[in-house]
PQR file with spaces between the fields and no chain letter, atoms N, CA, C, O and H, PARSE charges and radii, in Angstrom:
ATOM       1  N    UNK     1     263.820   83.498  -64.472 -0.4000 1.5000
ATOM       2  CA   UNK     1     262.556   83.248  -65.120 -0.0000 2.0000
ATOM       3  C    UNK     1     262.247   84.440  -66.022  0.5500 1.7000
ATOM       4  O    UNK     1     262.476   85.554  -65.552 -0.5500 1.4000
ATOM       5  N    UNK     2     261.722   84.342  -67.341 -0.4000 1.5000
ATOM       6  CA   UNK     2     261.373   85.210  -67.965 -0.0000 2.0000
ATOM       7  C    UNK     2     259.763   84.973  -68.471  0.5500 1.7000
ATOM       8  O    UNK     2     259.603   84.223  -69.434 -0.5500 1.4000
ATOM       9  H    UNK     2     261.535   83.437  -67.723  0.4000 1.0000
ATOM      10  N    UNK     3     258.762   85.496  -67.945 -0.4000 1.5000
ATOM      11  CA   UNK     3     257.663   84.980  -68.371 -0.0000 2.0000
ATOM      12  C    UNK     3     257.234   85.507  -69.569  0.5500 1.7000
ATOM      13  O    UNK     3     257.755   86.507  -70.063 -0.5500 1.4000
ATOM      14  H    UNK     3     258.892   86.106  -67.163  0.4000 1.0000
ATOM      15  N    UNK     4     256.175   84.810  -70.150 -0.4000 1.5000
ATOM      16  CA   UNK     4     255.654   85.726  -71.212 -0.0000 2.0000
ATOM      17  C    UNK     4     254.349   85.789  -70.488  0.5500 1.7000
ATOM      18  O    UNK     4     253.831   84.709  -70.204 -0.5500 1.4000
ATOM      19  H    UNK     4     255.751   83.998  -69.749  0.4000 1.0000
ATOM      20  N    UNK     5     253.737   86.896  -70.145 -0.4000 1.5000
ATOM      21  CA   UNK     5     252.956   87.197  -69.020 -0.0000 2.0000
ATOM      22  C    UNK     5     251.544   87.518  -70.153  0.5500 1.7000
ATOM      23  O    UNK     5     251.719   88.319  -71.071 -0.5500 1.4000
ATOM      24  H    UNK     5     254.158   87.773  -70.375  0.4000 1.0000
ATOM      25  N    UNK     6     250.377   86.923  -70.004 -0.4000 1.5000
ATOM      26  CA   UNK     6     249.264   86.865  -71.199 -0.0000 2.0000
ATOM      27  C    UNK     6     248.340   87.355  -70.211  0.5500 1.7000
ATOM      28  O    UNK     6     248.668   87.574  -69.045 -0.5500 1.4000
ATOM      29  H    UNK     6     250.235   86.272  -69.259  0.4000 1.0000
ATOM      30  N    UNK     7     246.989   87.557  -70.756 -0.4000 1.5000
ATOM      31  CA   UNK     7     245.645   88.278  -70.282 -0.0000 2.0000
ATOM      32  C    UNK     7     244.379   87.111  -69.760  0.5500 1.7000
ATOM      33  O    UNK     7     243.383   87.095  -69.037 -0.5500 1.4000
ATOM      34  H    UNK     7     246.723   87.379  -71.703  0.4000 1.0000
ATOM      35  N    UNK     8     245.215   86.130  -70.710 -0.4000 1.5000
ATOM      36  CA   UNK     8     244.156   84.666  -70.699 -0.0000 2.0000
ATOM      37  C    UNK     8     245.190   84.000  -70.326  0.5500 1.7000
ATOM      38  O    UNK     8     246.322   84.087  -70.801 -0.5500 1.4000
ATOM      39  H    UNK     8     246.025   86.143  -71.297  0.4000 1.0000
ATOM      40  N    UNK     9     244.583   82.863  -68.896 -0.4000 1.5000
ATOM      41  CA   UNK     9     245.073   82.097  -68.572 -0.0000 2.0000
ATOM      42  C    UNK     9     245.976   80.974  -69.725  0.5500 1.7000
ATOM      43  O    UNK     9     245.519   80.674  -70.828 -0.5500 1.4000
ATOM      44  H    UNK     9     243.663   82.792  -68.510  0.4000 1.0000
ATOM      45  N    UNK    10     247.206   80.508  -69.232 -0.4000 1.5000
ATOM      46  CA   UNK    10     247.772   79.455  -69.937 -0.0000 2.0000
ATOM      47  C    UNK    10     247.417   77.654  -69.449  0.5500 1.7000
ATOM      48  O    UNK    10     246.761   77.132  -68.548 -0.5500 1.4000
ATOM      49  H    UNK    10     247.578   80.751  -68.336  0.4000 1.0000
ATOM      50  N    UNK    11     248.072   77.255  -70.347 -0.4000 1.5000
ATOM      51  CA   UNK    11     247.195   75.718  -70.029 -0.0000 2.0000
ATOM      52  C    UNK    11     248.466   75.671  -68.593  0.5500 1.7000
ATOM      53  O    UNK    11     249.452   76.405  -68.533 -0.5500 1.4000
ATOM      54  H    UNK    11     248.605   77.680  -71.079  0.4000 1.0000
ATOM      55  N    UNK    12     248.063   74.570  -67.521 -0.4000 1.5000
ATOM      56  CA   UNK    12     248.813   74.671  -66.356 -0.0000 2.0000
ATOM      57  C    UNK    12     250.066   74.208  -66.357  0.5500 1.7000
ATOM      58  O    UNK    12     250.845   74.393  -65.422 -0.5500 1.4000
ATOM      59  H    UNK    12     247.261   73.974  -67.570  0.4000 1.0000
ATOM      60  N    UNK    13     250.323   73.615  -67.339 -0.4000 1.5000
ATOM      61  CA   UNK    13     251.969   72.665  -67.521 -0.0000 2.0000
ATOM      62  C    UNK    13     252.920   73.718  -68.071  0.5500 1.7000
ATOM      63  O    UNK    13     254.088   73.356  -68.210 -0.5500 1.4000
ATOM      64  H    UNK    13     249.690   73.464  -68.099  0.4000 1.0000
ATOM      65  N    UNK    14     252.529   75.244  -68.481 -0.4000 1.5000
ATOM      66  CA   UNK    14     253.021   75.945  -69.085 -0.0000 2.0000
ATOM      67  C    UNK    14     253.007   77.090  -68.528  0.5500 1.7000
ATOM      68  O    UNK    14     253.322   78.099  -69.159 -0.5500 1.4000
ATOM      69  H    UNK    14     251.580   75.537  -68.368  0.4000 1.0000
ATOM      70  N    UNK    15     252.527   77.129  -66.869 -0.4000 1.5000
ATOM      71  CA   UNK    15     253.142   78.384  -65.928 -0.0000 2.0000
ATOM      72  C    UNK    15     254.167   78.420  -65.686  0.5500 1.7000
ATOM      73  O    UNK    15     254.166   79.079  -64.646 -0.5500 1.4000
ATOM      74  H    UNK    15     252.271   76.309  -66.357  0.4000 1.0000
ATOM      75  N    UNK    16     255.269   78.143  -65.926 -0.4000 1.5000
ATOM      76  CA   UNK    16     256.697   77.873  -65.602 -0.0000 2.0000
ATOM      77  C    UNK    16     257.313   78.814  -66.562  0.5500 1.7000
ATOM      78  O    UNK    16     258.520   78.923  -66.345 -0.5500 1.4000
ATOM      79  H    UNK    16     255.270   77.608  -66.770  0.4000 1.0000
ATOM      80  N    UNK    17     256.869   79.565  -67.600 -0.4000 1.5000
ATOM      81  CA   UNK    17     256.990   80.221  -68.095 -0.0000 2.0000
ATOM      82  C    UNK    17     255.916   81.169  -68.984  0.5500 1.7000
ATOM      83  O    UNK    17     256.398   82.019  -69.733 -0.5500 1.4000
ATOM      84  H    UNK    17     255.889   79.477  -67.777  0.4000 1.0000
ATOM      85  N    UNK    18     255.134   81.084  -68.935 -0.4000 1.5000
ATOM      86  CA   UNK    18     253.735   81.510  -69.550 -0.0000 2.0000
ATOM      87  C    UNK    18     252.227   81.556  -69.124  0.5500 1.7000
ATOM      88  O    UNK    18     251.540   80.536  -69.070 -0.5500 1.4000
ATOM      89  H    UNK    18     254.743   80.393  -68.327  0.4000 1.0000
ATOM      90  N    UNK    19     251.693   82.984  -68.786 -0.4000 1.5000
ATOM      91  CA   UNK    19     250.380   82.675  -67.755 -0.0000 2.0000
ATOM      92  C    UNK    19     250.259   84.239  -67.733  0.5500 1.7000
ATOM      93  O    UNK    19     250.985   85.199  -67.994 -0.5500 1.4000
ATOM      94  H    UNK    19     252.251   83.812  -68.830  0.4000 1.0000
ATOM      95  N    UNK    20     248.764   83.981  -67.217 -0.4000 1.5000
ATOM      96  CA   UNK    20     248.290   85.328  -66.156 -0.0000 2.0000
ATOM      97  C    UNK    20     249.303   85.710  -64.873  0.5500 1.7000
ATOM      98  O    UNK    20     249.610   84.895  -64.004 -0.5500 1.4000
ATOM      99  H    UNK    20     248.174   83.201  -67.005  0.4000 1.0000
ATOM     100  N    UNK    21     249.752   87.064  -64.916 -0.4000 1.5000
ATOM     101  CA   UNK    21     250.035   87.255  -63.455 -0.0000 2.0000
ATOM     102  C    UNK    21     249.856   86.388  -62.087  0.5500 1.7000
ATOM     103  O    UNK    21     250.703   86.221  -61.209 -0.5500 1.4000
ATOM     104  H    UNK    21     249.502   87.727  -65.623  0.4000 1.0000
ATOM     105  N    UNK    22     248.393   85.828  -62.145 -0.4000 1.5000
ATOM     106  CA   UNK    22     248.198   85.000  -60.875 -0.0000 2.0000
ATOM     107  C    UNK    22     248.585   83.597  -60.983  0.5500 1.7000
ATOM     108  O    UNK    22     248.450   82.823  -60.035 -0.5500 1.4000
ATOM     109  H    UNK    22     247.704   85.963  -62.858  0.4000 1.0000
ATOM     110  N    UNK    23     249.149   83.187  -62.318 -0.4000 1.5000
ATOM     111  CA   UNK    23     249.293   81.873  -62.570 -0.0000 2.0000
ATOM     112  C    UNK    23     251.082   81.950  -61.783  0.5500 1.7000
ATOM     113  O    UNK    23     251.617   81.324  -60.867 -0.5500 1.4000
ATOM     114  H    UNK    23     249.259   83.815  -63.088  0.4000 1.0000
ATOM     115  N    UNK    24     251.482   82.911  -62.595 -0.4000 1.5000
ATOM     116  CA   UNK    24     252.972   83.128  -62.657 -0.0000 2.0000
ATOM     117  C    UNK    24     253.335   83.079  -60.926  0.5500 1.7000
ATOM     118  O    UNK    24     253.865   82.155  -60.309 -0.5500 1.4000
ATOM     119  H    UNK    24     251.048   83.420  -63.338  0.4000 1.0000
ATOM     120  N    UNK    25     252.997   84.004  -60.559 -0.4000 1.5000
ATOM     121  CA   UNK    25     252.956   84.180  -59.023 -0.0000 2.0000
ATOM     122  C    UNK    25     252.700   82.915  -58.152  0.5500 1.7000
ATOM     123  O    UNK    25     253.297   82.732  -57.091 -0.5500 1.4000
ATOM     124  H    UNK    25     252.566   84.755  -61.060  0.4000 1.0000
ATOM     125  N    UNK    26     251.574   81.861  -58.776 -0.4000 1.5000
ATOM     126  CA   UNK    26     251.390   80.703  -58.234 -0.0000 2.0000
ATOM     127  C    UNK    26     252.299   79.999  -58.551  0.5500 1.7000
ATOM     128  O    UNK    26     252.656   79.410  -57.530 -0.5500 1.4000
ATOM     129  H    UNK    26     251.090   82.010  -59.638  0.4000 1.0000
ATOM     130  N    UNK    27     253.147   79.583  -59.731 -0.4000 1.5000
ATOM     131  CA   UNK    27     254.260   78.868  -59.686 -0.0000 2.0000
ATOM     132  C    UNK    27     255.532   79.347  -58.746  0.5500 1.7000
ATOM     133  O    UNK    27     256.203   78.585  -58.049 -0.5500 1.4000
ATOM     134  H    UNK    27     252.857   80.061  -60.561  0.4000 1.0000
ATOM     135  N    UNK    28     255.668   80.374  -58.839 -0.4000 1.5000
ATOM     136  CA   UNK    28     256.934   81.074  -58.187 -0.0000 2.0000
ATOM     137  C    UNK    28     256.498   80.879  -56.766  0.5500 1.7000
ATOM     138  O    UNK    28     257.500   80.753  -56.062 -0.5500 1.4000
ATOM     139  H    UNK    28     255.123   80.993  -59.404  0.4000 1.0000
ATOM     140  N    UNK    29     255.261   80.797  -55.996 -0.4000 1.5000
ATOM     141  CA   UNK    29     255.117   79.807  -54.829 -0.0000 2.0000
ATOM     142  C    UNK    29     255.311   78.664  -54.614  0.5500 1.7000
ATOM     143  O    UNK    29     255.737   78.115  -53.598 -0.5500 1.4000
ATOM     144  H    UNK    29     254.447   80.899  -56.568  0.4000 1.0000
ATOM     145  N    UNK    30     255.045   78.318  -55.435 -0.4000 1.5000
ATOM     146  CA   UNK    30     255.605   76.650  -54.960 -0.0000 2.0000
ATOM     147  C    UNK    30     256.866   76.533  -55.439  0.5500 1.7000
ATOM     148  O    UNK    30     257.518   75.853  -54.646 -0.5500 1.4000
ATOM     149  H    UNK    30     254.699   78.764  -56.260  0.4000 1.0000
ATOM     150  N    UNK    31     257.605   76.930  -56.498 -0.4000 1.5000
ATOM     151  CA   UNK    31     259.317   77.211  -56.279 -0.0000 2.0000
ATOM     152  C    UNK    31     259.560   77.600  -54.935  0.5500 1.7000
ATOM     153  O    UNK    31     260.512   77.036  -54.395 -0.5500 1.4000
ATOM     154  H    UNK    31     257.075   77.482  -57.142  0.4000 1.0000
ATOM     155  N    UNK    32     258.666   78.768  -53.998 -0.4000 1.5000
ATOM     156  CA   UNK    32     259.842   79.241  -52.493 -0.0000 2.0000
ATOM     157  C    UNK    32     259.205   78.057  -51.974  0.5500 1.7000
ATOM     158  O    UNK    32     260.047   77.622  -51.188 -0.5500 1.4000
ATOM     159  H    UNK    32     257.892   79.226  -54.437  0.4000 1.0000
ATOM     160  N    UNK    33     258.264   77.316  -51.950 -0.4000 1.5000
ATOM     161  CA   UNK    33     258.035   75.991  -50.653 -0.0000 2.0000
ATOM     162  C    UNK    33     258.563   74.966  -51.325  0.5500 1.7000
ATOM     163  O    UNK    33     258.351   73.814  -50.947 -0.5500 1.4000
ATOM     164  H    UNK    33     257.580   77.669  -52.589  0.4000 1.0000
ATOM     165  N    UNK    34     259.370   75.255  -52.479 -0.4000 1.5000
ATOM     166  CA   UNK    34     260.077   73.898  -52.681 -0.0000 2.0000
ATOM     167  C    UNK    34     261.694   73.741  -52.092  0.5500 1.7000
ATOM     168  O    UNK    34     262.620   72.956  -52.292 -0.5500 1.4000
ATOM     169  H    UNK    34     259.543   76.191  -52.786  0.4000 1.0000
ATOM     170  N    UNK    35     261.463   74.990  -51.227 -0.4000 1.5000
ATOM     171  CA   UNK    35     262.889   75.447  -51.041 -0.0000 2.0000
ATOM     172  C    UNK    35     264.064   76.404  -52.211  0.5500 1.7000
ATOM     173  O    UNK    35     265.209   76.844  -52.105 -0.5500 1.4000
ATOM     174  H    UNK    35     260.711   75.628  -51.064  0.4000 1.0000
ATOM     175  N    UNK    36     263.294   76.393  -53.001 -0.4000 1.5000
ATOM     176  CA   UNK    36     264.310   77.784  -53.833 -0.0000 2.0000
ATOM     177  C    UNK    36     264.995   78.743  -53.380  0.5500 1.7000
ATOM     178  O    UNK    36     264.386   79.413  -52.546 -0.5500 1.4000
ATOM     179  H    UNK    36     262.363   76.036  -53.088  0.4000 1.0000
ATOM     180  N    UNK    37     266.177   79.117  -53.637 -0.4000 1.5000
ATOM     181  CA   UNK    37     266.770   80.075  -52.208 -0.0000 2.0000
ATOM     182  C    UNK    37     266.453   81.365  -53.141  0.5500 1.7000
ATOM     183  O    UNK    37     266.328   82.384  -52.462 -0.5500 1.4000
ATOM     184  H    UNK    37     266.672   78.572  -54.314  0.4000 1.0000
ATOM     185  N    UNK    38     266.278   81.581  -54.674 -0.4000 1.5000
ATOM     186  CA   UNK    38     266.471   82.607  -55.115 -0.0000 2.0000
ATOM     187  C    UNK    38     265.532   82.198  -56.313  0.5500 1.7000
ATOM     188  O    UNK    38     265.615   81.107  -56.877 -0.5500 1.4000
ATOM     189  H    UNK    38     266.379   80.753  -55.225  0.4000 1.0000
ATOM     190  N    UNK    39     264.493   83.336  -56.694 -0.4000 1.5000
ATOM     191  CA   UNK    39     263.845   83.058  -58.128 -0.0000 2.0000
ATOM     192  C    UNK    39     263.876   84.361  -58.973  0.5500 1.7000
ATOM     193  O    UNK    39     262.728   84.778  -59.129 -0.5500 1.4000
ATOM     194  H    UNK    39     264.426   84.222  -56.236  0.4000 1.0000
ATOM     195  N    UNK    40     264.879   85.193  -59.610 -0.4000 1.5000
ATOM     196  CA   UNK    40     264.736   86.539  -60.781 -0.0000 2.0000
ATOM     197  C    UNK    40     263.376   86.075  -61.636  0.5500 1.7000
ATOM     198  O    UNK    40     263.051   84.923  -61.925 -0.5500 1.4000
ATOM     199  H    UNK    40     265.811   84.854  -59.483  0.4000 1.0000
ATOM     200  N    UNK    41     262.634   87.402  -61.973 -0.4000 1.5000
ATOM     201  CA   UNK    41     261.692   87.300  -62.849 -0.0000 2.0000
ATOM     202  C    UNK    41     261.954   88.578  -63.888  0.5500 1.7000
ATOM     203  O    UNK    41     261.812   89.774  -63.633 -0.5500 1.4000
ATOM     204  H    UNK    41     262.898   88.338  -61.738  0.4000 1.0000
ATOM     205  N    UNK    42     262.286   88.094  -64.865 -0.4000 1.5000
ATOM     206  CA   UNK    42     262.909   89.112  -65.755 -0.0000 2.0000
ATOM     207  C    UNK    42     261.617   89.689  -66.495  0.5500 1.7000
ATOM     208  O    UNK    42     260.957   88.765  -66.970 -0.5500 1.4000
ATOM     209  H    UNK    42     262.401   87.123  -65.071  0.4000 1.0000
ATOM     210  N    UNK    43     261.064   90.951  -66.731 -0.4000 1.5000
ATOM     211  CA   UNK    43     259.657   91.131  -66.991 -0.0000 2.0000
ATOM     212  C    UNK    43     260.223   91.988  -68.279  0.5500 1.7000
ATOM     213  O    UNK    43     259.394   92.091  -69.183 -0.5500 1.4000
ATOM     214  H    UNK    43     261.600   91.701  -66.345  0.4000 1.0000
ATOM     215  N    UNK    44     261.587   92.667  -68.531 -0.4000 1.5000
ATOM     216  CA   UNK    44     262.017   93.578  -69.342 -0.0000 2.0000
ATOM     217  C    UNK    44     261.334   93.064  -70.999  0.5500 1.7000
ATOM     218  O    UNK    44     260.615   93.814  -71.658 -0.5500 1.4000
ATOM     219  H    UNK    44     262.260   92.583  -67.796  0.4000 1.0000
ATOM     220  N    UNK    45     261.656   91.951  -71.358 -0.4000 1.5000
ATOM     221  CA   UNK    45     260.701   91.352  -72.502 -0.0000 2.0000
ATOM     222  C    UNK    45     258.815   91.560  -72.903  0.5500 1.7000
ATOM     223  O    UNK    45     258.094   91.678  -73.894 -0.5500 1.4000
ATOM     224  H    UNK    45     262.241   91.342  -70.823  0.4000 1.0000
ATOM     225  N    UNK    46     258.707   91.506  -71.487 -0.4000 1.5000
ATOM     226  CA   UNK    46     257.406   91.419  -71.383 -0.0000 2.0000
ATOM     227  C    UNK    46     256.735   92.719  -71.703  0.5500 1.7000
ATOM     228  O    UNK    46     255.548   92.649  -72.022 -0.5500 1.4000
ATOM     229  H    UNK    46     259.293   91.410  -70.682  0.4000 1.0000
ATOM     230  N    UNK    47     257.322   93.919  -71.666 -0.4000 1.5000
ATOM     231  CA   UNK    47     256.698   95.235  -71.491 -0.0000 2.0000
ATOM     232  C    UNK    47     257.277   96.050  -72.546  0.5500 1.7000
ATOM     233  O    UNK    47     258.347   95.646  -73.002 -0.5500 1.4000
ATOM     234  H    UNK    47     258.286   93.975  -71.407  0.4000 1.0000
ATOM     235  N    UNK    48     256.876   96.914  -72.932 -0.4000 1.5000
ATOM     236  CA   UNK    48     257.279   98.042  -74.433 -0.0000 2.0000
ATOM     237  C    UNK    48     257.618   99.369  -73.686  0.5500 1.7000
ATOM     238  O    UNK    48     258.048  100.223  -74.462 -0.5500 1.4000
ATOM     239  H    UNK    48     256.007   97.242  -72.561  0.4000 1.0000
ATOM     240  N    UNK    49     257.541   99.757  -72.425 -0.4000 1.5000
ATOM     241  CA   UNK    49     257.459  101.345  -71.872 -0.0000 2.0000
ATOM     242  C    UNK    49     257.771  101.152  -70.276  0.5500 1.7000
ATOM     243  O    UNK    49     257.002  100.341  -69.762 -0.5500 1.4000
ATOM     244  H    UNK    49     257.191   99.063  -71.795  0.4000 1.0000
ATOM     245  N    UNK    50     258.592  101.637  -69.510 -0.4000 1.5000
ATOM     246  CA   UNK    50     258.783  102.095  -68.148 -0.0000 2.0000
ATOM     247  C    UNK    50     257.897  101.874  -67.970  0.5500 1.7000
ATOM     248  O    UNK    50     257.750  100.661  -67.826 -0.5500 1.4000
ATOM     249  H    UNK    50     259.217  102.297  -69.928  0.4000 1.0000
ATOM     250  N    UNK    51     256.660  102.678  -67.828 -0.4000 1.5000
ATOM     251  CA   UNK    51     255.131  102.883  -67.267 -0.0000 2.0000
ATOM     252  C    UNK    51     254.584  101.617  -67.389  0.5500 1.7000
ATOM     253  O    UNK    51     253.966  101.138  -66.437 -0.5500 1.4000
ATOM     254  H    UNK    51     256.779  103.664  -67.944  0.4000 1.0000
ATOM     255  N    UNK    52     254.762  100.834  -68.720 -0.4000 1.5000
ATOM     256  CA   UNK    52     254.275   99.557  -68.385 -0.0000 2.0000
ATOM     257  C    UNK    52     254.695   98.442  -67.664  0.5500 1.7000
ATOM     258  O    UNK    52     253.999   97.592  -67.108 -0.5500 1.4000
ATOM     259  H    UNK    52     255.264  101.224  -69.492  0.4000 1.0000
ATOM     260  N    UNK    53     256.438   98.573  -67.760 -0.4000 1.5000
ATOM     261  CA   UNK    53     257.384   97.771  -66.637 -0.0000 2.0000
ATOM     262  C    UNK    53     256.626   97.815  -65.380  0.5500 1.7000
ATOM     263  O    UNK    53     256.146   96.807  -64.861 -0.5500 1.4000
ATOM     264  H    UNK    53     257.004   99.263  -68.211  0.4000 1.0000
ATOM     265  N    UNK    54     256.528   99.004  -64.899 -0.4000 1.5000
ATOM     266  CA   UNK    54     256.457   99.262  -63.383 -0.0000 2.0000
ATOM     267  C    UNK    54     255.161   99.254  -63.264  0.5500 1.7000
ATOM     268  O    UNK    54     255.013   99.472  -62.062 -0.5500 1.4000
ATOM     269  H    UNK    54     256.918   99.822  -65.321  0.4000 1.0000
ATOM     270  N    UNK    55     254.115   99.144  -63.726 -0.4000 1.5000
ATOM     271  CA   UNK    55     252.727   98.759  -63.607 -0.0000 2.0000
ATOM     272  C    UNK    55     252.022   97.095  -63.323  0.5500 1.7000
ATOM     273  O    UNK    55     251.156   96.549  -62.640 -0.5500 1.4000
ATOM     274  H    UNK    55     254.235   98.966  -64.703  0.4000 1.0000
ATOM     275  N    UNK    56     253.294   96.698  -64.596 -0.4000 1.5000
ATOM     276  CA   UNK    56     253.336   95.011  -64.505 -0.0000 2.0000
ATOM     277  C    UNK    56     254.082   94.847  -63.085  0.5500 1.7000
ATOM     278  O    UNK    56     253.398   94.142  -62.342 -0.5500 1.4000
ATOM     279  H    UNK    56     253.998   97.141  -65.151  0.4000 1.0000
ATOM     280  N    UNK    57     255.041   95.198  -62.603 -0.4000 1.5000
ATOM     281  CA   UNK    57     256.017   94.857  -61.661 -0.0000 2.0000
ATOM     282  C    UNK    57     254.914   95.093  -60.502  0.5500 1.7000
ATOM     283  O    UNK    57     254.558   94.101  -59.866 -0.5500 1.4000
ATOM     284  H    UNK    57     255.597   95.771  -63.206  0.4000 1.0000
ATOM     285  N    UNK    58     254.367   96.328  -60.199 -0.4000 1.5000
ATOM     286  CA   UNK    58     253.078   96.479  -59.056 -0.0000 2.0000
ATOM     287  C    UNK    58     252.434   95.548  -58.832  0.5500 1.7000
ATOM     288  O    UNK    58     252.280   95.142  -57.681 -0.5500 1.4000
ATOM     289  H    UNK    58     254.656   97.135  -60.715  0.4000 1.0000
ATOM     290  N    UNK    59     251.736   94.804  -60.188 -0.4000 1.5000
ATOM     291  CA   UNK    59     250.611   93.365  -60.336 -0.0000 2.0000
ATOM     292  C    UNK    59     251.684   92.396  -59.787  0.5500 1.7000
ATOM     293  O    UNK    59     251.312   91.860  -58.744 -0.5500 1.4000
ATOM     294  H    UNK    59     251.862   95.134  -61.124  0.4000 1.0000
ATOM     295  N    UNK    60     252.863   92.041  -60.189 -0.4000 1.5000
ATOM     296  CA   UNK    60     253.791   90.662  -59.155 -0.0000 2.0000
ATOM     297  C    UNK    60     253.831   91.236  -57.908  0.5500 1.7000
ATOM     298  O    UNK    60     253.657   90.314  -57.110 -0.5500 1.4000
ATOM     299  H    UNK    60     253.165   92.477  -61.037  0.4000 1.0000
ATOM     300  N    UNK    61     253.994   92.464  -57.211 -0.4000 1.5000
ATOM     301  CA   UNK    61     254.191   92.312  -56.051 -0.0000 2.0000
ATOM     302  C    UNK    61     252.880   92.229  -55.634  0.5500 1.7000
ATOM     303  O    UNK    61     252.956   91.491  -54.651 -0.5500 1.4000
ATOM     304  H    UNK    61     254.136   93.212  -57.859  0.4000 1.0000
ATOM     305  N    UNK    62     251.523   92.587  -55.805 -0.4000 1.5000
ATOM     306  CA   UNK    62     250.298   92.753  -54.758 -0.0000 2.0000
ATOM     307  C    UNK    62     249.966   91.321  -54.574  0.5500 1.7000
ATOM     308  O    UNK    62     249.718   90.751  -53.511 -0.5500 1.4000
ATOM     309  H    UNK    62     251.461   93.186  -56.603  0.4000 1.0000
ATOM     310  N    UNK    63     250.008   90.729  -56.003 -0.4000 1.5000
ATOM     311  CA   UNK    63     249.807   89.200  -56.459 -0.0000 2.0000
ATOM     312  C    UNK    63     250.605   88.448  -54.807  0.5500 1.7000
ATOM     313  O    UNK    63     249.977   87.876  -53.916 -0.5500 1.4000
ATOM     314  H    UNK    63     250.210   91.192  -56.866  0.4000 1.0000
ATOM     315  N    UNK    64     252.075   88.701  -54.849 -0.4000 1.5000
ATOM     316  CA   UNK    64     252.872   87.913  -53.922 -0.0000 2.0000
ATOM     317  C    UNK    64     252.524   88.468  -52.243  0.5500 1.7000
ATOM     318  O    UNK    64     252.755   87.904  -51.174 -0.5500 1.4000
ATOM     319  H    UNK    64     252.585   89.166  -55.573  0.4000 1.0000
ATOM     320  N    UNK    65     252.022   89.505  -52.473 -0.4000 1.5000
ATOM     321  CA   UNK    65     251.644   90.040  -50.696 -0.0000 2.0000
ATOM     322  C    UNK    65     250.984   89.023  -50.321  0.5500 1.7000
ATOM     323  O    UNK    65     250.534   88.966  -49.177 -0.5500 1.4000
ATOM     324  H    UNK    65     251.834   89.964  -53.341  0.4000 1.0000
């Protein structure tokens, strides 16, 4: 998955690749209860700086706790 990760929600047919953090995170839940054995979220597109990689990457994991 490579999202394009936005500030404003996306319309809902278009979390599968495009959304708020909490949208994104909500699809990638119902991928693991659909039985998905494995989901990559490639964020490297999404971010311009380390600091911002790993800031965005913090928001998917607290999101998924």
């Amino acid at each position: 998955m490579d999202p394009d990760v936005t500030t404003a929600e996306a319309d809902p047919a278009q979390t599968h690749h495009r959304g708020t953090v909490r949208q994104i995170c909500d699809h990638l839940k119902v991928m693991c209860a659909a039985g998905t054995g494995e989901v990559l979220v490639d964020l490297q597109l999404t971010t311009d700086s380390p600091e911002e990689f790993l800031d965005l990457a913090a928001e998917f994991m607290a999101e998924l706790a």
